[in-house]
Short mmCIF file of the C-alpha atoms (twelve columns), coordinates in Angstrom:
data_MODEL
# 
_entry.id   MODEL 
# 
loop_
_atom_site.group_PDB 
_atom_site.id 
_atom_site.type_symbol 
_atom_site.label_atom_id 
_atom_site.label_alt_id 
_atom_site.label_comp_id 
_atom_site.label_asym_id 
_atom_site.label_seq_id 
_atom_site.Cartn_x 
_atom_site.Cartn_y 
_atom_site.Cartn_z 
_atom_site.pdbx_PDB_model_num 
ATOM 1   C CA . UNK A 1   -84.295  35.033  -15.676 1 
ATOM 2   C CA . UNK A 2   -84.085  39.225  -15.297 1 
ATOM 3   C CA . UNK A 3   -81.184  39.167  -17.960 1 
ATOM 4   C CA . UNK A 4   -77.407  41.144  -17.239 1 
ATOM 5   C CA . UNK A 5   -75.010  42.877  -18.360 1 
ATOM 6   C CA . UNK A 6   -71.827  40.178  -19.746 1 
ATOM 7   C CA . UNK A 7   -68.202  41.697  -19.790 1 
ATOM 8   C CA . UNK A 8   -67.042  40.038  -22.886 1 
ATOM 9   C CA . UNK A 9   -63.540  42.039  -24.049 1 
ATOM 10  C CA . UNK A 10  -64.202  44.326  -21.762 1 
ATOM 11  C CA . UNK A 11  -66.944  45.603  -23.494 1 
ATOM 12  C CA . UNK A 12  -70.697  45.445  -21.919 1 
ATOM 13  C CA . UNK A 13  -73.560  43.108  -23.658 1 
ATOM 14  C CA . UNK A 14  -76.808  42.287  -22.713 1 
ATOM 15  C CA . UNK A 15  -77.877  38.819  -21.986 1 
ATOM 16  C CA . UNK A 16  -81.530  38.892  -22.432 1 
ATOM 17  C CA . UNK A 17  -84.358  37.994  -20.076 1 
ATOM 18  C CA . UNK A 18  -86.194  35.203  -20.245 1 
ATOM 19  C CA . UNK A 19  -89.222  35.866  -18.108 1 
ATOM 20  C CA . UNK A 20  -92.290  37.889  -19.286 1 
ATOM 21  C CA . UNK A 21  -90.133  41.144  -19.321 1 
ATOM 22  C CA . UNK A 22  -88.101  39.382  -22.432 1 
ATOM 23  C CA . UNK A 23  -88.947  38.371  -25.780 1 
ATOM 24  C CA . UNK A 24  -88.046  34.346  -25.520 1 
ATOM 25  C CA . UNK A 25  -92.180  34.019  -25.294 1 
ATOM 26  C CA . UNK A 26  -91.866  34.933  -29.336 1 
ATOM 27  C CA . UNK A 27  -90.235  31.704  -29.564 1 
ATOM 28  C CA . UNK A 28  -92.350  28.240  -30.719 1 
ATOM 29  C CA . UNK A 29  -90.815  24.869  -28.184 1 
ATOM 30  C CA . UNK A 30  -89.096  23.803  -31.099 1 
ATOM 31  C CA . UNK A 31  -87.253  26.681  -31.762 1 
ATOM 32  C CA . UNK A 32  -86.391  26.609  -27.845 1 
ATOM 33  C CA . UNK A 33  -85.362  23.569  -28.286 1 
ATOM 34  C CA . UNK A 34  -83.501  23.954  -31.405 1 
ATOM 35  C CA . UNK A 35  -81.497  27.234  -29.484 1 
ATOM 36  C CA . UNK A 36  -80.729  25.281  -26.045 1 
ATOM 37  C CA . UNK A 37  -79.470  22.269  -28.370 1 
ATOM 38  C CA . UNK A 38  -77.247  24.259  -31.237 1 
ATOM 39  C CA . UNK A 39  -77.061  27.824  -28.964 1 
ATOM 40  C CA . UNK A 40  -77.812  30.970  -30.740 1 
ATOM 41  C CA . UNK A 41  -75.087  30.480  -33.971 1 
ATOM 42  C CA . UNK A 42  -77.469  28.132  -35.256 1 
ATOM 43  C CA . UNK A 43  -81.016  30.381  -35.172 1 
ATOM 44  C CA . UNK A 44  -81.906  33.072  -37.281 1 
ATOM 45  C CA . UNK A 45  -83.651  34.495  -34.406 1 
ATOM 46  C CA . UNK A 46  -80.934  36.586  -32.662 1 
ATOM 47  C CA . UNK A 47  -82.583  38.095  -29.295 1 
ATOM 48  C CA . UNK A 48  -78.451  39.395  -28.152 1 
ATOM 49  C CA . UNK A 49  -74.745  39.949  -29.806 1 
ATOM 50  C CA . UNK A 50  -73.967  37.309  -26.747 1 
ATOM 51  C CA . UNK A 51  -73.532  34.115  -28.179 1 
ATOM 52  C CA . UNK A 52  -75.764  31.037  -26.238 1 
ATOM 53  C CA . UNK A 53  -73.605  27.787  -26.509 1 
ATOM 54  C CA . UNK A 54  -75.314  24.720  -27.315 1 
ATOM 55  C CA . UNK A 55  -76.411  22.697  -24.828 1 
ATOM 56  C CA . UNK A 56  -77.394  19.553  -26.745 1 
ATOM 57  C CA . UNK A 57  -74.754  17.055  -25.079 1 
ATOM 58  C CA . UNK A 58  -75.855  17.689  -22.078 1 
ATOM 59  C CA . UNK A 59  -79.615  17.795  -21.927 1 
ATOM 60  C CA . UNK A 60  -81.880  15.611  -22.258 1 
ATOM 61  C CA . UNK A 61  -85.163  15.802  -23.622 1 
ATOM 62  C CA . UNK A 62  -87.168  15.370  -19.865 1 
ATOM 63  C CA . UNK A 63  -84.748  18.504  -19.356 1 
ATOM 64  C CA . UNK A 64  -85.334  20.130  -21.912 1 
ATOM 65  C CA . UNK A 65  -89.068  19.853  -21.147 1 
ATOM 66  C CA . UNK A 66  -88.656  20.599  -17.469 1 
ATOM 67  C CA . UNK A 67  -86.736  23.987  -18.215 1 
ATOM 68  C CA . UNK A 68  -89.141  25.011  -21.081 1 
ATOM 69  C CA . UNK A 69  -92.185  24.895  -18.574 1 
ATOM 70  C CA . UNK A 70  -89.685  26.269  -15.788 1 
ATOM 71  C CA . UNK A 71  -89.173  29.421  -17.922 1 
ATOM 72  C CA . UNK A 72  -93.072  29.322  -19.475 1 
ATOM 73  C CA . UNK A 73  -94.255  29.326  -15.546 1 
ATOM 74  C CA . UNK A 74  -92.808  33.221  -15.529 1 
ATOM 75  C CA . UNK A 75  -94.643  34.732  -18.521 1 
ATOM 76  C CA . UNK A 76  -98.132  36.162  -18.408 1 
ATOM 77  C CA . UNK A 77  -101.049 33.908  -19.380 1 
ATOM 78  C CA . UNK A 78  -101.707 35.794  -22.558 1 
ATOM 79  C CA . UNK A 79  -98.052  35.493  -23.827 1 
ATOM 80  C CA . UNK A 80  -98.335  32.121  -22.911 1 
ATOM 81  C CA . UNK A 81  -101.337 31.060  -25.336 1 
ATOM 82  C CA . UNK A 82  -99.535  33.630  -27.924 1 
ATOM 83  C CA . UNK A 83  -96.352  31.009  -27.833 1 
ATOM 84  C CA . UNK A 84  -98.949  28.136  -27.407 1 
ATOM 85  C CA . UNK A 85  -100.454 29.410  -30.332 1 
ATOM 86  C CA . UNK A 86  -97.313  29.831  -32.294 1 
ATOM 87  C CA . UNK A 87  -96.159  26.110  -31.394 1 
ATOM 88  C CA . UNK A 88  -99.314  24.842  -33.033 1 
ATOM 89  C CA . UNK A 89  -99.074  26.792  -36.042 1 
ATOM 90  C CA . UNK A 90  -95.345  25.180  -36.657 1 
ATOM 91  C CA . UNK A 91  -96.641  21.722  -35.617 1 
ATOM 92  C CA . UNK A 92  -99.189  22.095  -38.124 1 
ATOM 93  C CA . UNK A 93  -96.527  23.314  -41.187 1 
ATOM 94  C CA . UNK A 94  -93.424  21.384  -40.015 1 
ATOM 95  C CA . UNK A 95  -90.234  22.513  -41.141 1 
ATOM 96  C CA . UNK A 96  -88.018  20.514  -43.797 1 
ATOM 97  C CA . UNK A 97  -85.673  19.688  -41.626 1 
ATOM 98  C CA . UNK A 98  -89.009  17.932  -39.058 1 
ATOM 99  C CA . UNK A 99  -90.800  16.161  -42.675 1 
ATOM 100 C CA . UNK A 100 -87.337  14.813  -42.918 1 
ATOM 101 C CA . UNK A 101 -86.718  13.957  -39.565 1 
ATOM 102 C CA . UNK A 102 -90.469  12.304  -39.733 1 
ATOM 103 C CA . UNK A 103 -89.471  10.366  -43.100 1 
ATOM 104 C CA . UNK A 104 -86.357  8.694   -41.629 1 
ATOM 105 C CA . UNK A 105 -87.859  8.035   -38.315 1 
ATOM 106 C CA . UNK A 106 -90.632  5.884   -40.569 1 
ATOM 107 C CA . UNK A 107 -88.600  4.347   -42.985 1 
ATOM 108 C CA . UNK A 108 -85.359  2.960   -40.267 1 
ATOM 109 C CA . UNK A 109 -87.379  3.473   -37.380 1 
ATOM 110 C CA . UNK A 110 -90.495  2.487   -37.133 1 
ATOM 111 C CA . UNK A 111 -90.790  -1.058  -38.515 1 
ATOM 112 C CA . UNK A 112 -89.217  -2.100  -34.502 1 
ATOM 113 C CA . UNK A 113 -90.055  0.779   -32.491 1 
ATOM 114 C CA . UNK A 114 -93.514  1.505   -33.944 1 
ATOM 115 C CA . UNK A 115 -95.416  3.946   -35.970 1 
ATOM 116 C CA . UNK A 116 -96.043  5.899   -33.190 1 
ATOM 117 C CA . UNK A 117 -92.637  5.101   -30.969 1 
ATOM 118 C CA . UNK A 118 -94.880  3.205   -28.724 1 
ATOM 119 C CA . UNK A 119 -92.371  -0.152  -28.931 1 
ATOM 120 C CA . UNK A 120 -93.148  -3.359  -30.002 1 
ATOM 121 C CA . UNK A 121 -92.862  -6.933  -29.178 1 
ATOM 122 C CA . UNK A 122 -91.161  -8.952  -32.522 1 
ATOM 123 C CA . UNK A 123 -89.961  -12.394 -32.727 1 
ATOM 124 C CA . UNK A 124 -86.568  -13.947 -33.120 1 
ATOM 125 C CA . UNK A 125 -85.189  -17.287 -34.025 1 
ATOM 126 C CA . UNK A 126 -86.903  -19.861 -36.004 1 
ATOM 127 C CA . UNK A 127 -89.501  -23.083 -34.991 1 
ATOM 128 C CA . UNK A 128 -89.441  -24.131 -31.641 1 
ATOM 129 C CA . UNK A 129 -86.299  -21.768 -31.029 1 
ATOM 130 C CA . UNK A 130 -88.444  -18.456 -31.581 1 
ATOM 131 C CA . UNK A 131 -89.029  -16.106 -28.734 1 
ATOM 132 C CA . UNK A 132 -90.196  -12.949 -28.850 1 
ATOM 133 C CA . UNK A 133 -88.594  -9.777  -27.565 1 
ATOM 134 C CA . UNK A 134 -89.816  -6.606  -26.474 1 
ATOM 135 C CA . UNK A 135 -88.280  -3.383  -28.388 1 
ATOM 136 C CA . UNK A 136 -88.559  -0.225  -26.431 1 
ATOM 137 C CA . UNK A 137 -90.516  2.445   -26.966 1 
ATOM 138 C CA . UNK A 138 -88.681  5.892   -27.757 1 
ATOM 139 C CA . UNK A 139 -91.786  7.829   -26.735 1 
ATOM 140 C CA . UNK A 140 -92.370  8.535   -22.800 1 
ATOM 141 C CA . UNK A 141 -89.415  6.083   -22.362 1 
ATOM 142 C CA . UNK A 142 -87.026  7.406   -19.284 1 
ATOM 143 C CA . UNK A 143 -84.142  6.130   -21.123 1 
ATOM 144 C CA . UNK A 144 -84.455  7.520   -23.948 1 
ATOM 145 C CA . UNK A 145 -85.668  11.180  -22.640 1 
ATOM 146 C CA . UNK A 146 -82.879  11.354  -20.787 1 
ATOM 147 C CA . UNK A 147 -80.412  10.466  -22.949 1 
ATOM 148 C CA . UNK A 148 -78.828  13.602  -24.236 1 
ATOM 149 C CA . UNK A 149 -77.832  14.767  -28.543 1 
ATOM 150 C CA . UNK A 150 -74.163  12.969  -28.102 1 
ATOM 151 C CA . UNK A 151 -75.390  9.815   -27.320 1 
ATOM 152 C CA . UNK A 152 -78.575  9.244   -29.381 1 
ATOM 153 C CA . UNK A 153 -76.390  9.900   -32.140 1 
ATOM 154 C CA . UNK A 154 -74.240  7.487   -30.944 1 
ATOM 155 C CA . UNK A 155 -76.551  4.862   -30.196 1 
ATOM 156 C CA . UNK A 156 -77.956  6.020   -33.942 1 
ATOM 157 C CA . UNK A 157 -74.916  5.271   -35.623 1 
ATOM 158 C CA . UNK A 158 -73.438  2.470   -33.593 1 
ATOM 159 C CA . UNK A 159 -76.224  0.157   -33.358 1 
ATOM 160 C CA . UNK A 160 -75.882  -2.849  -31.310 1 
ATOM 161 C CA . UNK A 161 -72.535  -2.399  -30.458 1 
ATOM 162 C CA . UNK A 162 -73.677  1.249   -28.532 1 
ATOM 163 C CA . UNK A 163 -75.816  0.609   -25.743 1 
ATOM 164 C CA . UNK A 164 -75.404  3.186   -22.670 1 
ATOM 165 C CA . UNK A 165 -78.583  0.992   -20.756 1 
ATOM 166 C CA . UNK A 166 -79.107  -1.707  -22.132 1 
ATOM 167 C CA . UNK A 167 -82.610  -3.239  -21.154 1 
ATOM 168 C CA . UNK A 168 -83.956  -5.429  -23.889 1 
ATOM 169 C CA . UNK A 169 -83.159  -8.513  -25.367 1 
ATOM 170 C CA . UNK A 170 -83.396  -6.489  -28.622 1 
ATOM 171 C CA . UNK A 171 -80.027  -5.013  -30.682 1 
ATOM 172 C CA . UNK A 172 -80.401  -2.022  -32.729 1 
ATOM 173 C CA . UNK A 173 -78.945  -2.111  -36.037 1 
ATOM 174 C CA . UNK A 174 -76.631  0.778   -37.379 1 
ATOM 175 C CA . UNK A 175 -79.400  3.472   -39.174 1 
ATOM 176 C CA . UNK A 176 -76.376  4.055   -41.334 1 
ATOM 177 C CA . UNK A 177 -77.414  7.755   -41.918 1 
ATOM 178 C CA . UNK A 178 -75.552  10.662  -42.959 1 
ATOM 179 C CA . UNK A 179 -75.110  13.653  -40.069 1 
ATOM 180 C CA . UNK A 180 -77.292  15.342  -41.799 1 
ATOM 181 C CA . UNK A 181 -79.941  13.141  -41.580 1 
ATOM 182 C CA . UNK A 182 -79.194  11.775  -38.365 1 
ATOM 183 C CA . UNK A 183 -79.287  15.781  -37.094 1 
ATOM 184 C CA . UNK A 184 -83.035  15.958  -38.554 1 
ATOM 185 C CA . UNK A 185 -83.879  12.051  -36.885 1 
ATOM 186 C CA . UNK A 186 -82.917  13.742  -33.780 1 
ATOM 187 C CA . UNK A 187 -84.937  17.056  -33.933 1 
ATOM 188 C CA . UNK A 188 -88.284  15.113  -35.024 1 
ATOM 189 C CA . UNK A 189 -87.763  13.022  -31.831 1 
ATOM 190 C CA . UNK A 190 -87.036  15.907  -29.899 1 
ATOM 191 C CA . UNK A 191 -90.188  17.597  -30.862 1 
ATOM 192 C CA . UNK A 192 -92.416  14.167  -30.560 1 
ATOM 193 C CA . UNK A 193 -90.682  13.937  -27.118 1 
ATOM 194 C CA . UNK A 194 -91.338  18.089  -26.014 1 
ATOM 195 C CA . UNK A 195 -94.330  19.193  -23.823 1 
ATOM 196 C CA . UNK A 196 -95.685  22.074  -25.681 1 
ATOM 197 C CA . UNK A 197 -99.176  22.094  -23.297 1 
ATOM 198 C CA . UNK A 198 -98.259  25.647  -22.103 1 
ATOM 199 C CA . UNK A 199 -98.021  25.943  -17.820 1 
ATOM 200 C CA . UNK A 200 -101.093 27.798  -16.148 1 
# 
């Protein structure tokens, strides 16, 4: 995490450090997670002229976690409450982009997966043919934290006919969202879904 030189065109650039010597503690976990998912194009917070590429189809949100408190575990304990500290003040003035995320998650989420994404057990079928079934929960779920940007959006848009692991009974309908919206669904569960209790 010391940082290097790059060779890009044969000309030198600095990849910066991530560990205490660096300025990535400046950052709040969603804008770490924002960075590893879009890479640096995408964040008006520009810590190198070496572009990051996104890493949001490949990582999943137990990742994402795991390498946030990987790279938090090198900083000093007062830069870690300072990013602590930050993370709370954007948790408690969400971005747009988040109040939006949070609105779509309540209105085409949460009336099957819960309020709080803690699942919920409905009821199909009518009479004597009723059963109930069990939809997941999206929060603290292994399936769903490890599924990575590419296929939440998938599973997003495709409904029931998308299912990577199947493991209910239960057959999600198509949000039918634009990418727009489907890009904020994703960050709000991202950021319900981070670990921002700093490491010690």
């Amino acid at each position: 995490m010391k940082g290097r030189d790059a060779s890009l065109s044969g000309d030198a650039s600095f990849v910066p450090p991530l560990d205490a010597t660096g300025k990535a503690w400046r950052m709040s976990d969603l804008q770490f997670y924002w960075m590893l998912q879009s890479g640096s194009h995408a964040m008006a917070l520009r810590l190198s002229d070496v572009e990051m590429p996104p890493f949001g189809a490949r990582l999943g949100a137990d990742e994402v976690a795991a390498l946030l408190d990987y790279v938090k575990a090198s900083w000093s304990k007062q830069q870690r409450d300072s990013q602590a500290e930050t993370t709370r003040r954007e948790e408690a003035s969400p971005t747009d982009a988040v109040a939006q995320g949070r609105e779509l998650y309540l209105k085409k989420c949460a009336v099957c997966h819960g309020a709080q994404m803690e699942g919920q057990t409905h009821s199909i079928g009518e009479g004597s043919n009723a059963r109930p079934v069990s939809v997941p929960p999206l929060k603290g779920d292994p399936l769903a934290l490890a599924m990575t940007d590419v296929e939440l959006r998938q599973l997003i848009l495709g409904g029931e006919a998308y299912h990577p692991a199947p493991h209910s009974e239960y057959r999600m309908p198509d949000a039918k969202l634009l990418d727009a919206e489907v890009a904020a669904l994703i960050g709000y569960l991202r950021r319900a879904w981070t670990v921002v209790t700093p490491a010690r």
